[in-house]
N, CA, C and O atoms as a Maestro MAE file, in Angstrom:
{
 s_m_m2io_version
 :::
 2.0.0
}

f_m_ct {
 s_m_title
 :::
 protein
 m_atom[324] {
  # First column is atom index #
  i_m_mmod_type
  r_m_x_coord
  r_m_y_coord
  r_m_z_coord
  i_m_residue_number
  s_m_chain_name
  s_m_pdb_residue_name
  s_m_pdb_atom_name
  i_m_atomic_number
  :::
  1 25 0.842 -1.186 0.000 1 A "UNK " " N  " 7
  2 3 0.000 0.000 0.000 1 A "UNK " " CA " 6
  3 2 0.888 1.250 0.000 1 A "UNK " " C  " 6
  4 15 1.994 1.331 0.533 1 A "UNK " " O  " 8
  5 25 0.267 2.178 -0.651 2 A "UNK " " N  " 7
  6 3 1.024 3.372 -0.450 2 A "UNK " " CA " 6
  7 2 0.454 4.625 0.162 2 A "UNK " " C  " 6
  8 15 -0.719 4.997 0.168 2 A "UNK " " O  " 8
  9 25 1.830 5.364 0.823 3 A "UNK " " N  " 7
  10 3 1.084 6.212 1.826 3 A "UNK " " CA " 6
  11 2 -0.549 7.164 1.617 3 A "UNK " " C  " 6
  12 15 -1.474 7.361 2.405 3 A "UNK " " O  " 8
  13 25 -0.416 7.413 0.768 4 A "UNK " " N  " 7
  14 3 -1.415 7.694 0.902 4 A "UNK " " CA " 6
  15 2 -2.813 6.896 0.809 4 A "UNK " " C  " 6
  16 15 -3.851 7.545 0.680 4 A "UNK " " O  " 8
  17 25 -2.841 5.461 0.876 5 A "UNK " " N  " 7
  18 3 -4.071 4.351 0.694 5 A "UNK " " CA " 6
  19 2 -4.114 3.996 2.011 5 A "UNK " " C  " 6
  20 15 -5.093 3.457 2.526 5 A "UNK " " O  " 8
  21 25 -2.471 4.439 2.939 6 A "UNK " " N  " 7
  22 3 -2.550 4.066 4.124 6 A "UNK " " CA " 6
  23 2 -3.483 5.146 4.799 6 A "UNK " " C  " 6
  24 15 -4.263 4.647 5.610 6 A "UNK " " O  " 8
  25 25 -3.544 6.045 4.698 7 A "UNK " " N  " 7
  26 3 -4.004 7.206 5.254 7 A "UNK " " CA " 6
  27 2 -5.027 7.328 5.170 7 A "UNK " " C  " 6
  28 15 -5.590 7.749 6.180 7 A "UNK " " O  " 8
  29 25 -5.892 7.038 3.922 8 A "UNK " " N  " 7
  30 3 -7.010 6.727 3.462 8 A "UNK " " CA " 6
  31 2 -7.552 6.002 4.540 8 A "UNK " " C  " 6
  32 15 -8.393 6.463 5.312 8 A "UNK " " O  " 8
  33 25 -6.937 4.541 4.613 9 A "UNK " " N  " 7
  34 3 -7.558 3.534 5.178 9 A "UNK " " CA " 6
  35 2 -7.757 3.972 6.475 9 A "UNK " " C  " 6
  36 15 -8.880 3.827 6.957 9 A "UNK " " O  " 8
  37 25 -6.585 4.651 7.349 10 A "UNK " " N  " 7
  38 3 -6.666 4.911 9.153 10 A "UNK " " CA " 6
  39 2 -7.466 6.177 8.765 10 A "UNK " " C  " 6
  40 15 -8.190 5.778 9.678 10 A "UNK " " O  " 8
  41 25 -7.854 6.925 8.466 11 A "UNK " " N  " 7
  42 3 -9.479 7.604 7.868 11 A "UNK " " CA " 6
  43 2 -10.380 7.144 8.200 11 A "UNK " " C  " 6
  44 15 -11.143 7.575 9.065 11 A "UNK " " O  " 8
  45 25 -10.527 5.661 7.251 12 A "UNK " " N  " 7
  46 3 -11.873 5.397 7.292 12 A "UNK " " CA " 6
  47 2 -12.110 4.178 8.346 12 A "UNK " " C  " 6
  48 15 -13.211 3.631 8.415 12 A "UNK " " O  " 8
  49 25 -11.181 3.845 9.038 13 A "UNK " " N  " 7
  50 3 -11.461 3.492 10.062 13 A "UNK " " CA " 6
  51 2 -11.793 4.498 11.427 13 A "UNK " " C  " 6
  52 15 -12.587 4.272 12.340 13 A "UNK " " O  " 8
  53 25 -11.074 5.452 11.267 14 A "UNK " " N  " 7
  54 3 -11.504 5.978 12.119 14 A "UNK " " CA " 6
  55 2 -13.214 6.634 12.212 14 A "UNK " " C  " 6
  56 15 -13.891 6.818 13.224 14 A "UNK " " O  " 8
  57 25 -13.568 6.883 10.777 15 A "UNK " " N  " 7
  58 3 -14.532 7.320 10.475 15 A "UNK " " CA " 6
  59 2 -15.636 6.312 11.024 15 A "UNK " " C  " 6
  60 15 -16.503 6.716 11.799 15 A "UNK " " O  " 8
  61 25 -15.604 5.570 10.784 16 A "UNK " " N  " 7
  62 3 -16.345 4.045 11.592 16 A "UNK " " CA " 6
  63 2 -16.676 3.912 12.724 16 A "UNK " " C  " 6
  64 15 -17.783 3.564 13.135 16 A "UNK " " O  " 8
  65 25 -15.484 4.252 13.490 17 A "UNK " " N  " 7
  66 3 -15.475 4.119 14.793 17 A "UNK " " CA " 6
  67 2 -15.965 4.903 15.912 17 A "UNK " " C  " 6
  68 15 -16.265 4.526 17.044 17 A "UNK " " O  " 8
  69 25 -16.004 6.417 15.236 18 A "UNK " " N  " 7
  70 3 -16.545 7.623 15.836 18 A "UNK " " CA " 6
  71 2 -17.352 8.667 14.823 18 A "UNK " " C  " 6
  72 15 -16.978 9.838 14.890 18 A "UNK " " O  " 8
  73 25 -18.343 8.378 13.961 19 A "UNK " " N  " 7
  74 3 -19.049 8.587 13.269 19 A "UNK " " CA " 6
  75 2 -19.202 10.205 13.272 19 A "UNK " " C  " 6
  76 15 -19.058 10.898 12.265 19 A "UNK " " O  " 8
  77 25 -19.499 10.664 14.491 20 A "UNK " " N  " 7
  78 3 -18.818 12.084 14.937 20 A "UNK " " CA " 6
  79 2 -18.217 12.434 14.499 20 A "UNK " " C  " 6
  80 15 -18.461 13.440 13.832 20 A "UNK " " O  " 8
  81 25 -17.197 11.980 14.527 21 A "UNK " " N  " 7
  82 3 -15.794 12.457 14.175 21 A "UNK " " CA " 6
  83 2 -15.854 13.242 13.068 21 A "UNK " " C  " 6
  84 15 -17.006 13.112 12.654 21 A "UNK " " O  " 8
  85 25 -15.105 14.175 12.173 22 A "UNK " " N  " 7
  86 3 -14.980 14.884 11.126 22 A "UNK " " CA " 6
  87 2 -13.361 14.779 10.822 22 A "UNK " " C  " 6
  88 15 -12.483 15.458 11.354 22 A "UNK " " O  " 8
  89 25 -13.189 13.699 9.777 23 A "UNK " " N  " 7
  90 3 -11.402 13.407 10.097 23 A "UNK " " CA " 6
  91 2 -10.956 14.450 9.011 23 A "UNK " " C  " 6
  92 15 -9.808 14.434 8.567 23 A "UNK " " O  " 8
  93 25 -12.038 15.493 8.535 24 A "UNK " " N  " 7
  94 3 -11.502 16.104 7.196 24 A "UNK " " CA " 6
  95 2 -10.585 17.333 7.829 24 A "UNK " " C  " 6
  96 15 -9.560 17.737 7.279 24 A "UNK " " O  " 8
  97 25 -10.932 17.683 8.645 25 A "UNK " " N  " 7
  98 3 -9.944 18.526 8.919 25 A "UNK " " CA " 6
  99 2 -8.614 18.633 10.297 25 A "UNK " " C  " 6
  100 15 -8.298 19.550 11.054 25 A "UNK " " O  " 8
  101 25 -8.210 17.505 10.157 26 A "UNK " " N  " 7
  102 3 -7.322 16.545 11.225 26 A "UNK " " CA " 6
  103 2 -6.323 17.057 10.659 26 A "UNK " " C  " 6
  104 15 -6.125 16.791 9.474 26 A "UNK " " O  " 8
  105 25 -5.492 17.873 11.331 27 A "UNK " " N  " 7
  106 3 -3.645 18.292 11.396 27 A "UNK " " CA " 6
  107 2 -3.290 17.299 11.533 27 A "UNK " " C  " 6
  108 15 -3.401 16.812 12.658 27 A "UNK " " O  " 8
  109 25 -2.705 16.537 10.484 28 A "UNK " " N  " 7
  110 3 -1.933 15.460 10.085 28 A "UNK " " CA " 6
  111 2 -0.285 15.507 11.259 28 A "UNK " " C  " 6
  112 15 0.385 14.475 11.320 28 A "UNK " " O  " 8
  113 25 -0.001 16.307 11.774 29 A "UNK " " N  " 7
  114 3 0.977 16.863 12.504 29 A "UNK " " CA " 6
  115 2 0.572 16.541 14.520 29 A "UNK " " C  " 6
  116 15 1.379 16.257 15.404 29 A "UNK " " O  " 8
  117 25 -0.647 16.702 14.605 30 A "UNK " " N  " 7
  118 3 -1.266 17.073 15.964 30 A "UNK " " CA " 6
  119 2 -1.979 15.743 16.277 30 A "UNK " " C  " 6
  120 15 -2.268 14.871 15.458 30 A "UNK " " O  " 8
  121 25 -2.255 15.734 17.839 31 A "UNK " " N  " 7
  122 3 -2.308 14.351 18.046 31 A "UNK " " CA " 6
  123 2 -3.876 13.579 17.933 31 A "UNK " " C  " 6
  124 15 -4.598 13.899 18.877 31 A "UNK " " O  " 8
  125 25 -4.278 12.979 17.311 32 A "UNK " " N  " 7
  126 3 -5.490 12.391 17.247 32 A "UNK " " CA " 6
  127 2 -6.279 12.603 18.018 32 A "UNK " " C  " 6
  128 15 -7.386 13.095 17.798 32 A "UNK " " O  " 8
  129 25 -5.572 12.064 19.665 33 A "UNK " " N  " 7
  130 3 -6.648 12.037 20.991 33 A "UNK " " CA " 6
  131 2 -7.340 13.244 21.607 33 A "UNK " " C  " 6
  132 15 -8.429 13.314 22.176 33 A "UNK " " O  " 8
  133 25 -6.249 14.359 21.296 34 A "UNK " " N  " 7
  134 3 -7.007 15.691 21.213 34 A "UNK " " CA " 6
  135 2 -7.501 16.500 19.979 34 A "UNK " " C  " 6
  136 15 -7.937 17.650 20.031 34 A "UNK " " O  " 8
  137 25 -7.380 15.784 18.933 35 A "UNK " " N  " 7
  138 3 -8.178 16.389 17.852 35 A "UNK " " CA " 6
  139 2 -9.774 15.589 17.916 35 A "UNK " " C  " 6
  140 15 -10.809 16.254 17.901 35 A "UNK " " O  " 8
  141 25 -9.771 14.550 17.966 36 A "UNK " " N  " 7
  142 3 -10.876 13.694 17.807 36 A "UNK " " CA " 6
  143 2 -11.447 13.344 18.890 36 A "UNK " " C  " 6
  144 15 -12.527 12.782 18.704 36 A "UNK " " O  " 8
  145 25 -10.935 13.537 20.614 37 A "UNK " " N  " 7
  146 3 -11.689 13.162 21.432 37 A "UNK " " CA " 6
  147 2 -11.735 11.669 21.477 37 A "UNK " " C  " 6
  148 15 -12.623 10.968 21.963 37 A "UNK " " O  " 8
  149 25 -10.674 11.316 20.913 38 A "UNK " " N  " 7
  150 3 -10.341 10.043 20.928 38 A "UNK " " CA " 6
  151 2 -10.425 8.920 22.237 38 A "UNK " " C  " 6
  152 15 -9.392 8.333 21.917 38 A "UNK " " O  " 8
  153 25 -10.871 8.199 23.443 39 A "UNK " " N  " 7
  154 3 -10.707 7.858 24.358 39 A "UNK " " CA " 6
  155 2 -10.183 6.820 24.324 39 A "UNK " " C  " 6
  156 15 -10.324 6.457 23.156 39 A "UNK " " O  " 8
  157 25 -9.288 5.561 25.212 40 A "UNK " " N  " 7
  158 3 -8.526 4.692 25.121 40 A "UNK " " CA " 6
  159 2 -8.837 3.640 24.686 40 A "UNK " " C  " 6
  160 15 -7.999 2.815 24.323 40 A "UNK " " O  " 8
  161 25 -10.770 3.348 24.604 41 A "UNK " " N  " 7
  162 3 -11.131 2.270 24.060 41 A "UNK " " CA " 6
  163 2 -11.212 2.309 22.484 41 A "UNK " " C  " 6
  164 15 -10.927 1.345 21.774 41 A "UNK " " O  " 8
  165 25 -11.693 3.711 21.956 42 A "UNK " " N  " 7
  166 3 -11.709 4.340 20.539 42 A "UNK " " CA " 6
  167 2 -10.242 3.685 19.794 42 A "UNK " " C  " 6
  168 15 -10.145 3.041 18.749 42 A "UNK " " O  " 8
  169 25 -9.416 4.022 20.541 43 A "UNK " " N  " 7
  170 3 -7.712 3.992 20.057 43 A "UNK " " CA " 6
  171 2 -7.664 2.421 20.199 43 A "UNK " " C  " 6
  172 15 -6.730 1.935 19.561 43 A "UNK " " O  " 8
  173 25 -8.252 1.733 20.713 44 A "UNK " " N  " 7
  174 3 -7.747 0.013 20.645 44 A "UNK " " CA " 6
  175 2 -8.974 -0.429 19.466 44 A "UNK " " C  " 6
  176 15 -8.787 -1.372 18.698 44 A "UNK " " O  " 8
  177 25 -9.832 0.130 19.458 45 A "UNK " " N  " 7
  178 3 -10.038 -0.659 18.472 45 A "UNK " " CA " 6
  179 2 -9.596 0.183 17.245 45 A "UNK " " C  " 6
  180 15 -9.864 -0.686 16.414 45 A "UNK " " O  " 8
  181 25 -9.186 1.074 16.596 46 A "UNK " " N  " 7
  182 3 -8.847 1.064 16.083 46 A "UNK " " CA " 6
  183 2 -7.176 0.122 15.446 46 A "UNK " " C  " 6
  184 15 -6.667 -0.405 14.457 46 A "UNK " " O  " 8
  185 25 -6.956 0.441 16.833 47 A "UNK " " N  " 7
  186 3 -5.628 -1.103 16.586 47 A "UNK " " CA " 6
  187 2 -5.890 -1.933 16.359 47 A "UNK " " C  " 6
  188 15 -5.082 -2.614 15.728 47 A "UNK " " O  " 8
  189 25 -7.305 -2.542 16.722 48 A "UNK " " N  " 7
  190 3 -7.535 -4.049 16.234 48 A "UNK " " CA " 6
  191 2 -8.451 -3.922 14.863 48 A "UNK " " C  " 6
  192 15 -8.555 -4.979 14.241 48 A "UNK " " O  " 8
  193 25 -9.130 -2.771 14.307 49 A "UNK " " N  " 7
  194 3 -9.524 -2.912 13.093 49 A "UNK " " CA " 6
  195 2 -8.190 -2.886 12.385 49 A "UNK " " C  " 6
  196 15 -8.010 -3.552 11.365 49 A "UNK " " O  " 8
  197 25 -7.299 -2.159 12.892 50 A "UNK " " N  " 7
  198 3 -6.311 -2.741 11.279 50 A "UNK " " CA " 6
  199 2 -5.635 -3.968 11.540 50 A "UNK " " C  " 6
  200 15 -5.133 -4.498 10.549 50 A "UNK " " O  " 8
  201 25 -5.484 -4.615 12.763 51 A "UNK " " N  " 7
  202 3 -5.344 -6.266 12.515 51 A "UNK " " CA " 6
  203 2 -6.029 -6.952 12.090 51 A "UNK " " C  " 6
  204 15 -5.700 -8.066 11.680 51 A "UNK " " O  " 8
  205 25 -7.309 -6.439 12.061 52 A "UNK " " N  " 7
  206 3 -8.529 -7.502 11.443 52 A "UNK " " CA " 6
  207 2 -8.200 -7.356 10.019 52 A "UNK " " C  " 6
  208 15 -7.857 -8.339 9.362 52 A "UNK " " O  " 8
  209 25 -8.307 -5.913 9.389 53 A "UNK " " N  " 7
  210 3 -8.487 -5.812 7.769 53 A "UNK " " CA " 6
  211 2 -7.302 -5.795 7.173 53 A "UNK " " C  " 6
  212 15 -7.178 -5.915 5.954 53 A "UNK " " O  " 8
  213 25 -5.948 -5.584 8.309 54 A "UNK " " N  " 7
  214 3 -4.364 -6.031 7.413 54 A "UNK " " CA " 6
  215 2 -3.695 -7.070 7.882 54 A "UNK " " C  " 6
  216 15 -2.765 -7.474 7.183 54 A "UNK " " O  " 8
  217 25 -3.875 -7.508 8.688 55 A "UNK " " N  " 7
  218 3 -2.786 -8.019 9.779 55 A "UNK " " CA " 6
  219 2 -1.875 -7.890 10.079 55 A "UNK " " C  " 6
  220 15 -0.907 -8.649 10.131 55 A "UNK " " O  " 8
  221 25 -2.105 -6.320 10.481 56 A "UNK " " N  " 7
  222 3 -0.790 -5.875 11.255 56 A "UNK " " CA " 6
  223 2 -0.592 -5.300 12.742 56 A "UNK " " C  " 6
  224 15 -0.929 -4.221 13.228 56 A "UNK " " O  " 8
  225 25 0.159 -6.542 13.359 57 A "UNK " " N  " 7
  226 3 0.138 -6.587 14.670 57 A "UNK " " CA " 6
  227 2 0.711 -5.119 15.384 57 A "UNK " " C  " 6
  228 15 1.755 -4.779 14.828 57 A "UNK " " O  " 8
  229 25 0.500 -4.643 15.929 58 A "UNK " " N  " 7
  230 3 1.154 -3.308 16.661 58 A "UNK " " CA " 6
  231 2 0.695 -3.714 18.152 58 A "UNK " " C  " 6
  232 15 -0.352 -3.925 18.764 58 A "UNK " " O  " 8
  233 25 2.473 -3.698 18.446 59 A "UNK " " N  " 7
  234 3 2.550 -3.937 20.196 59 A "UNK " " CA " 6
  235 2 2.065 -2.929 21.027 59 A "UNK " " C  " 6
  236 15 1.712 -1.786 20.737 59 A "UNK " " O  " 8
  237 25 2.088 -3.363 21.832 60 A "UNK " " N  " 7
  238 3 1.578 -1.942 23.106 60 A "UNK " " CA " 6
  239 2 2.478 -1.132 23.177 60 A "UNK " " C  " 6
  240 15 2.132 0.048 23.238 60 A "UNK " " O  " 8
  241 25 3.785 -1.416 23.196 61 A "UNK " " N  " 7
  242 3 4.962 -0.715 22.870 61 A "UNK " " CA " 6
  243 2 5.245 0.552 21.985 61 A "UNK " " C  " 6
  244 15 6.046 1.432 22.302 61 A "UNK " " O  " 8
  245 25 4.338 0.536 20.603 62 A "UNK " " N  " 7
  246 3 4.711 0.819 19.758 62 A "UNK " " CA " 6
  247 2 3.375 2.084 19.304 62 A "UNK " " C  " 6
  248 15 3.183 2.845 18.355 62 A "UNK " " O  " 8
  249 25 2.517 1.675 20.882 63 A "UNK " " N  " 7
  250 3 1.105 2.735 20.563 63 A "UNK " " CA " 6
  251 2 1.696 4.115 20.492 63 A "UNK " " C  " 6
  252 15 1.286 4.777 19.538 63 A "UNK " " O  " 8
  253 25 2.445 4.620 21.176 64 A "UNK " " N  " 7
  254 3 3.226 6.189 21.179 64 A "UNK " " CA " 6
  255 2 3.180 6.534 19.685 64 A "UNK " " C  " 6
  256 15 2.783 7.632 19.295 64 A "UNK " " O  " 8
  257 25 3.670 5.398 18.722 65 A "UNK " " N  " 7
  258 3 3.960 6.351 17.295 65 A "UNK " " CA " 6
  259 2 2.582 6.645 16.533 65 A "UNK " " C  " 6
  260 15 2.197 7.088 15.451 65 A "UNK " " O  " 8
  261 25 2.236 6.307 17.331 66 A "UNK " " N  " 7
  262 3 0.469 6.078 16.462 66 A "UNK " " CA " 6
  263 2 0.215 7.206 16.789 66 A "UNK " " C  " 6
  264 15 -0.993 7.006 16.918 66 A "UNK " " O  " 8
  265 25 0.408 8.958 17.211 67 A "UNK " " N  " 7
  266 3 -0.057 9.423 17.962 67 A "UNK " " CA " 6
  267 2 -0.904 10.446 16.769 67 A "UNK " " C  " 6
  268 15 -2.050 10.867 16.922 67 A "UNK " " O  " 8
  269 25 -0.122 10.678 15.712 68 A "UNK " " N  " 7
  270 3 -1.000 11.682 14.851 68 A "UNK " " CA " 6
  271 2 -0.950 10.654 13.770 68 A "UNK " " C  " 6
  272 15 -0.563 9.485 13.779 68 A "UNK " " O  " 8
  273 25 -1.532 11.544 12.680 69 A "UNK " " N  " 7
  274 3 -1.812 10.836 11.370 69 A "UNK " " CA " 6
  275 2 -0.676 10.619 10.776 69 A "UNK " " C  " 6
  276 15 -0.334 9.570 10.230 69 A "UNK " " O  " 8
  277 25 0.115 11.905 10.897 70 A "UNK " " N  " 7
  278 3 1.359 11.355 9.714 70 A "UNK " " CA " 6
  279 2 2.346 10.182 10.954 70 A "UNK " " C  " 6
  280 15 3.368 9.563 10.658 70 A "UNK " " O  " 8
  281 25 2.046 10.178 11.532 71 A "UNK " " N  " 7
  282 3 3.023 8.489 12.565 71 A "UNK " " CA " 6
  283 2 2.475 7.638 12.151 71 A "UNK " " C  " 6
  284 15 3.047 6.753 11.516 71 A "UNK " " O  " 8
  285 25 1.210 7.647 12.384 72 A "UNK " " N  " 7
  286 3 0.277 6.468 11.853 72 A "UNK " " CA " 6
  287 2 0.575 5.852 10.856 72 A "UNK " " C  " 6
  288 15 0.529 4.622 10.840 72 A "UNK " " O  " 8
  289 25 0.982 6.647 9.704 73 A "UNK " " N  " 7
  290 3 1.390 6.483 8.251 73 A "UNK " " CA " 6
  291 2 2.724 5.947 8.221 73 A "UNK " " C  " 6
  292 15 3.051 4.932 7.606 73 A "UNK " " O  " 8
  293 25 3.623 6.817 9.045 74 A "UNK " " N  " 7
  294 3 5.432 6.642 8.997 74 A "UNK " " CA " 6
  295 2 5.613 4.988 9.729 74 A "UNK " " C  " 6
  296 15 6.524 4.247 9.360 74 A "UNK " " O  " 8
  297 25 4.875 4.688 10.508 75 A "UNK " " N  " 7
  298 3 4.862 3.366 11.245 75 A "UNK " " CA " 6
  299 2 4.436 2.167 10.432 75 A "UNK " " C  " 6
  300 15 5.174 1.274 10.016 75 A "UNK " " O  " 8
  301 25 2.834 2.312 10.234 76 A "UNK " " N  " 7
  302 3 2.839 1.477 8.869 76 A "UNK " " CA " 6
  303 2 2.992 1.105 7.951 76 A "UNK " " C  " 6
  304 15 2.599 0.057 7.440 76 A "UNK " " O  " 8
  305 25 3.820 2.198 7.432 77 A "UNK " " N  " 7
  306 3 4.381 2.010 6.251 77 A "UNK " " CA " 6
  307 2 5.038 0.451 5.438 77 A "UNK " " C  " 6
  308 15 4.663 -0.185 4.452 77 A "UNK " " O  " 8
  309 25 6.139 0.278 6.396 78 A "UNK " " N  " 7
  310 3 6.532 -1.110 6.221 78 A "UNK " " CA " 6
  311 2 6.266 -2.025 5.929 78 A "UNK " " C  " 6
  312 15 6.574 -2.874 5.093 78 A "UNK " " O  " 8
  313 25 4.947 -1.701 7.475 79 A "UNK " " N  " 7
  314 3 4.325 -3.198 7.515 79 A "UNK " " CA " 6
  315 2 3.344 -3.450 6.538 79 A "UNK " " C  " 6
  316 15 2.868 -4.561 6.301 79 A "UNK " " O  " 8
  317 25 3.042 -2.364 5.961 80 A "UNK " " N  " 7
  318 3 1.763 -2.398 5.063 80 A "UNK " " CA " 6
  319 2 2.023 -2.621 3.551 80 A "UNK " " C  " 6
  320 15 1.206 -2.586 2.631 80 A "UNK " " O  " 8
  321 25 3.312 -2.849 3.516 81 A "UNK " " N  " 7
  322 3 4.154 -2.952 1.639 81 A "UNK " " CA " 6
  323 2 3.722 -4.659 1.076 81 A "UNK " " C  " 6
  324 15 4.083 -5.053 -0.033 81 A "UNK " " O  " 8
  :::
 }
 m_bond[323] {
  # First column is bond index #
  i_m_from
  i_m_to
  i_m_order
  :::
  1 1 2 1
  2 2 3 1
  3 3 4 2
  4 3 5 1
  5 5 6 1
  6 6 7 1
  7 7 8 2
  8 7 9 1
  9 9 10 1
  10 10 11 1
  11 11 12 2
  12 11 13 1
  13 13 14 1
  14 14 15 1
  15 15 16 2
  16 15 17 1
  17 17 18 1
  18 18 19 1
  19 19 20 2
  20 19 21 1
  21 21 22 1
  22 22 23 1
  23 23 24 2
  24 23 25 1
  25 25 26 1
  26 26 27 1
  27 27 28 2
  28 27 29 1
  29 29 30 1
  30 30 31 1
  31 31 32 2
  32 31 33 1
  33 33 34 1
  34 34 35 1
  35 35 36 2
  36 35 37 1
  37 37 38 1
  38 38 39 1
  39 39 40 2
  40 39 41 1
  41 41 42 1
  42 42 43 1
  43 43 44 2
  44 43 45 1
  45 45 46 1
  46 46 47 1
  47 47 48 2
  48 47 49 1
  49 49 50 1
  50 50 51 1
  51 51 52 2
  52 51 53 1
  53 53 54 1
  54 54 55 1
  55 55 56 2
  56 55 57 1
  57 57 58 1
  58 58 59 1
  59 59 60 2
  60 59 61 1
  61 61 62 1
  62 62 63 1
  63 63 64 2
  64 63 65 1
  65 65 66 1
  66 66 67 1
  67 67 68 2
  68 67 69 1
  69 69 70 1
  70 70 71 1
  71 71 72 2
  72 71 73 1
  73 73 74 1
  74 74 75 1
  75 75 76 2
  76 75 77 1
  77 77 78 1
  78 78 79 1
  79 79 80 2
  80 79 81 1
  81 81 82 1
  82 82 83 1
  83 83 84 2
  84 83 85 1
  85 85 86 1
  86 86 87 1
  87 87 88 2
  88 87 89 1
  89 89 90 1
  90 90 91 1
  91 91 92 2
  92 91 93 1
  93 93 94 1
  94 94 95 1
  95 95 96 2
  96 95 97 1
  97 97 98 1
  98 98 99 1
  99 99 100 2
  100 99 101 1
  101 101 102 1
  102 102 103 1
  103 103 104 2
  104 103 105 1
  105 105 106 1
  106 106 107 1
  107 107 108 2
  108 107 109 1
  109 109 110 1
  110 110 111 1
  111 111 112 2
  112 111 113 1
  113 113 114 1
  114 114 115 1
  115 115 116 2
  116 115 117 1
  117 117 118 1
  118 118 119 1
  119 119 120 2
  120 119 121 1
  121 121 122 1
  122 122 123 1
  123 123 124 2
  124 123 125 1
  125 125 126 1
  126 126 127 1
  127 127 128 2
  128 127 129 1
  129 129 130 1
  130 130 131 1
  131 131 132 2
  132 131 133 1
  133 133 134 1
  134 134 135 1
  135 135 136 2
  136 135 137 1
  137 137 138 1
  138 138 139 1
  139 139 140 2
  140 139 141 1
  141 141 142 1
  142 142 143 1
  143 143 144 2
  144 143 145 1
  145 145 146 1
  146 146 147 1
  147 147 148 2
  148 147 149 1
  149 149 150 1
  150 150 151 1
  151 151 152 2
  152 151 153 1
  153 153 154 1
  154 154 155 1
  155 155 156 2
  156 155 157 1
  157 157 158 1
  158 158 159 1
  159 159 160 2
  160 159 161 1
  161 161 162 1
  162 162 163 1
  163 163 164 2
  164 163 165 1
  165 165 166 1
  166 166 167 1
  167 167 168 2
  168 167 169 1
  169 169 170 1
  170 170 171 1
  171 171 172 2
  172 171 173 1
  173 173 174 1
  174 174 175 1
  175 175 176 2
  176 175 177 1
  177 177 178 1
  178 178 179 1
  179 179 180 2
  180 179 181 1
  181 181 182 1
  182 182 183 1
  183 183 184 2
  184 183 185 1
  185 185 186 1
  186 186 187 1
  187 187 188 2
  188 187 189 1
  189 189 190 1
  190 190 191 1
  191 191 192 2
  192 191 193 1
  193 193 194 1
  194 194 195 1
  195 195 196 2
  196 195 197 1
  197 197 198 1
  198 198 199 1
  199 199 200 2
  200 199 201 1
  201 201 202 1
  202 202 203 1
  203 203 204 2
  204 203 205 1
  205 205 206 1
  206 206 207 1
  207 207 208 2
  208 207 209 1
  209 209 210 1
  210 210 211 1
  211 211 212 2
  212 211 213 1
  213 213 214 1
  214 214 215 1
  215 215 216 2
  216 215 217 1
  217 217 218 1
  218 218 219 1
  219 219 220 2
  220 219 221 1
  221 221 222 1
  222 222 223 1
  223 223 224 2
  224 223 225 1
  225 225 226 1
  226 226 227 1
  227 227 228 2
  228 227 229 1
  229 229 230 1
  230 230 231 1
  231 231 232 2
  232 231 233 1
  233 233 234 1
  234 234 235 1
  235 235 236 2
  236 235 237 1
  237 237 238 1
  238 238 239 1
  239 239 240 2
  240 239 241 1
  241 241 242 1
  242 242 243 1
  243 243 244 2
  244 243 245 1
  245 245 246 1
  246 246 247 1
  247 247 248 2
  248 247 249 1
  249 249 250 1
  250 250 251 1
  251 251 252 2
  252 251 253 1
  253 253 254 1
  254 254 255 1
  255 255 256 2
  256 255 257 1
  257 257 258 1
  258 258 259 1
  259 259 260 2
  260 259 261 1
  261 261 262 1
  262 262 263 1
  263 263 264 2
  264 263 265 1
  265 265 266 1
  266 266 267 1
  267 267 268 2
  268 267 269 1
  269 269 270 1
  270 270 271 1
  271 271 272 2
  272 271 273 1
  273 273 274 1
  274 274 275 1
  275 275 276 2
  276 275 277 1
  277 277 278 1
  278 278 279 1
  279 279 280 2
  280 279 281 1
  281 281 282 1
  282 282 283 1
  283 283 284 2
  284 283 285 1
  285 285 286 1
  286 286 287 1
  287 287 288 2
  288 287 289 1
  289 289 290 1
  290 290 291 1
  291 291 292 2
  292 291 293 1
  293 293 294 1
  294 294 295 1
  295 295 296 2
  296 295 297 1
  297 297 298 1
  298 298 299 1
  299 299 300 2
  300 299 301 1
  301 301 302 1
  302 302 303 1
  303 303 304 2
  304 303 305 1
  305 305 306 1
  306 306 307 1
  307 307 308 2
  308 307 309 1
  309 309 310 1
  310 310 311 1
  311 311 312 2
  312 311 313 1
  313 313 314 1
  314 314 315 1
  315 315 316 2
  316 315 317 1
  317 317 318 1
  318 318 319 1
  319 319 320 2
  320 319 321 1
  321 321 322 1
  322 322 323 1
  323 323 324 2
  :::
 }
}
């Protein structure tokens, strides 16, 4: 996938998850949990929708890089090729 299909995709998951939400105007730079009101259960499943629809495991370890959109992207990247 490429970055930007990745971005797409943690979009429209997020879009799913908090219907509320308005991810159109999300500072790709700034952190999700205070742009979106994100709460800790919001943020796990979003970890586990992208294990479900990629299978890509992300440790607990590794939740910090997840923190804005463009991490989200820089992290998956890899795993998502």
């Amino acid at each position: 996938m490429t970055s930007n299909e990745i971005r797409d995709a943690i979009i429209e998951i997020i879009n799913e998850i908090l219907p509320d939400g308005d991810c159109a105007g999300v500072d790709p730079d700034k952190k999700l949990r205070d742009q979106l009101e994100l709460d800790s259960m919001d943020f796990l499943d979003i970890v586990m929708e992208l294990r479900k629809r990629y299978g890509v495991e992300i440790p607990e370890a590794d939740y910090p890089k997840l923190a804005t959109l463009n991490s989200c992207v820089e992290y998956l990247t890899p795993k998502m090729k």
